[in-house]
Residue, then its C-alpha position, 0 to 999 in steps of 0.5 A: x544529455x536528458x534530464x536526470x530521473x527523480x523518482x518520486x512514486x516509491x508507492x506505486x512502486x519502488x526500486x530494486x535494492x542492490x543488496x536484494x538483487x545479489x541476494x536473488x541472483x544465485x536463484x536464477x541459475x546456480x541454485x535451480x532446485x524445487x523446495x519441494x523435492x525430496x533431494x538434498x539439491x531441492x532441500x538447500x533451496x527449501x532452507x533459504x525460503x524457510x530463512x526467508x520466511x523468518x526475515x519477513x516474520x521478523x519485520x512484522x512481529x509474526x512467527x514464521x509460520x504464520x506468513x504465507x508467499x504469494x504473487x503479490x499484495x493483491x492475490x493476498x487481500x483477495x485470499x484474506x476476504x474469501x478465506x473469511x467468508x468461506x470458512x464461516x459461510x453463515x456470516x454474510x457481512x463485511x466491513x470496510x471502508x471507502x478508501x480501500x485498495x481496488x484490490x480490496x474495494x473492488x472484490x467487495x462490490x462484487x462481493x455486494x453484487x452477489x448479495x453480500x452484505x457490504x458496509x463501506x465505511x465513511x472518511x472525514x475531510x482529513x481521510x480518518x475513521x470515526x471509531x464510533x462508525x466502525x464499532x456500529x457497523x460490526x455485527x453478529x453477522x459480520x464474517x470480517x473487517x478489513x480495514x488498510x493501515x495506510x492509505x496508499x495515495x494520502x498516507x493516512x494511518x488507520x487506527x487498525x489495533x483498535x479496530x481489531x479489538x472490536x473485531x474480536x469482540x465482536x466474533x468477526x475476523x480482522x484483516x488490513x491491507x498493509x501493502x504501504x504500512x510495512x517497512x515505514x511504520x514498526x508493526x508488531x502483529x504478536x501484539x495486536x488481534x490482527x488476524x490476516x495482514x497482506x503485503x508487497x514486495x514490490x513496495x519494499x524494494x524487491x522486483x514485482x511478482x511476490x507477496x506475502x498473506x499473515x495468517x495468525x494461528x488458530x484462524x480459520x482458513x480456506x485455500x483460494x489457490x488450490x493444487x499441490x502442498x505447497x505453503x503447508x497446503x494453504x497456496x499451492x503452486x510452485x514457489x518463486x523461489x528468487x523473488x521470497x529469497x529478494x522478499x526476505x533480504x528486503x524486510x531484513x533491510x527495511x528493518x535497519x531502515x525503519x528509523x531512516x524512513x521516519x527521520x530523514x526521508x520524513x524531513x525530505x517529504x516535509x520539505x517539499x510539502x513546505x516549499x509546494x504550499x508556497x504556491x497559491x491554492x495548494x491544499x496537503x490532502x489527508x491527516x498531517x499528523x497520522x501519515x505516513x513518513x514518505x507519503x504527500x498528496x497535494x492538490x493545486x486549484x483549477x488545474x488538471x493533474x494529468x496534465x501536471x505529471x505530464x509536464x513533470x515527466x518531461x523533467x524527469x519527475x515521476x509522481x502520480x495523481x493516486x494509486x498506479x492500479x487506477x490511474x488509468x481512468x480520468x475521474x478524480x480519485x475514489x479516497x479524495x472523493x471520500x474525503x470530500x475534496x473539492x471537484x476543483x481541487x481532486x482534478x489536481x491532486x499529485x502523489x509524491x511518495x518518496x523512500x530512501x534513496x532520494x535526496x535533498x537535491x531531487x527535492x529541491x529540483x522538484x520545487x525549482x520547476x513546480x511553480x512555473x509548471x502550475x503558473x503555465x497551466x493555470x495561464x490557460x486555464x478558463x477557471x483559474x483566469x475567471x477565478x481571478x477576474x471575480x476575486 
């Protein structure tokens, strides 16, 4: 029999609840009308997603509807950033910062290449913002600021609240990727001057394939999918009627969880974090005090992180070196390069990101095997064996 499979990578992804599968399945078959016809078959399966709507308002301190379903955390960053633009096309200038999402960071340089004007904001050693920075680069000209809640690879929370303030002060929208904040750290938007905030569903427990763009009423908005009225005319396309139904069923989850995610998964993440800084020339990446509670980016000297993963998941232990949607290239990651981690340390960064279903014993059969991995691959590694040589 294999190696059993410990899955520590909830923030490129997370499993499926059951609870979020039973709720979906009647959608599949039984339940197959368009939410959009006139018929009452149709109309049943508008009042489940108007139910759905409300869930994921609930989790986030909206109204119903303000919330707008999308295909995923992605198309909802893209649509906050044009529906600013495009709705008061005189401003030409956005800030964000360095350590953005590819989804938003990558859709400003290209933004910048057709000559915008991008201010991408600096992190310190420990991935924070200074709010002197963000208040100087918002200007009269500044159409939006869109700042993440959460890092996705160090878990650092950003100060978006206040950024917000600035915003509005300012006359500049505010957007925040929210893809890892939600459902690990309360939100409530009706308080805050947030004016659009992205989500995903596949990081709260529900299949791939469904998101969700908070639009506050009263803000200025243009459609970047266009075609029929669906959404009140704000996304047009044919709903996904299975995964918003998943969607809803995950938040009303995440809401019961929120404590448990903040108390033992917390205990489990530090735990790990504790027994991995045993090993000599570790480093935690990232703020220890403002991260989120199921989120540790740890890098081990000398060695390369590909090839730690790579020795992981022959255990059964999957993890990342940073975000999925960049794990593809070899350069060291693009947030620990911001912060300033050494070149010797970022080639040897490790992502674990836990959630509720693990437990103590994965944790402690990750500590079990992490020391002989790094102690192998540092055998052979030229770097680490002159390190040591020259003291």
């Amino acid at each position: 029999m294999g190696n059993p499979v410990i899955y520590l990578d909830n923030n490129a992804t997370s499993k499926t609840a059951p609870e979020v599968v039973e709720a979906m399945l009647p959608y599949f078959g039984e339940f197959y009308g368009n939410a959009s016809s006139m018929h009452s078959f149709g109309g049943m399966v508008a009042e489940v997603m108007k139910k759905a709507r409300k869930q994921v308002a609930d989790l986030i301190g909206a109204e119903p509807e303000e919330i707008i379903f999308t295909s995923c955390g992605t198309e909802s960053d893209n649509t906050a950033i044009n529906s600013a633009l495009m709705s008061n096309p005189s401003k030409r200038h956005i800030v964000t910062t360095r350590v953005e999402h590819p989804a938003v960071l990558n859709y400003c340089q290209n933004l910048a290449r057709q000559g915008y004007e991008v201010t991408f904001l600096p992190v310190d050693r420990q991935g924070n913002l200074d709010l002197g920075y963000v208040e100087n680069a918002i200007t009269d000209d500044t159409a939006l600021v869109s700042v993440m809640w959460a890092n996705n690879e160090t878990g650092v929370i950003f100060p978006v609240e206040e950024i917000a303030n600035m915003a509005r002060s300012k006359g500049a929208l505010m957007h925040t990727d929210s893809v890892q904040a939600v459902g690990k750290v309360p939100i409530n938007l009706a308080k805050t001057n947030i004016d659009m905030l992205s989500l995903s569903g596949h990081k709260l427990h529900t299949p791939k394939g469904v998101g969700v763009l908070y639009v506050r009423k009263g803000t200025p908005f243009v459609p970047y999918i266009n075609g029929g009225h669906q959404e009140h005319g704000r996304r047009a396309g044919t709903e996904n009627i299975p995964y918003i139904v998943g969607l809803g069923k995950a938040c009303e989850l995440a809401a019961q969880n929120m404590d448990e995610e903040n108390t033992r998964v917390k205990a489990l993440r530090d735990r790990l974090e504790k027994g991995l800084l045993k090993i000599q020339a570790s480093m935690i990446n990232g703020d220890p005090m403002h991260r989120l509670p199921n989120t540790s980016s740890i890098s081990f000297e000398y060695v390369e992180g590909e090839s730690i993963l790579l020795m992981l998941s022959d255990l059964g232990i999957c993890a990342s070196s940073g975000s999925a949607c960049t794990s593809g290239s070899l350069e060291p990651s693009h947030v620990l390069r911001a912060m300033g981690v050494p070149f010797t340390a970022a080639h040897g960064s490790i992502r674990f990101s836990l959630s509720v279903y693990n437990t103590e014993k994965e944790i402690d059969y990750v500590l079990e095997h992490m020391p002989g991995i790094i102690k192998r691959l540092r055998d052979i590694s030229p770097f680490w064996n002159q390190k040591t040589a020259t003291g």
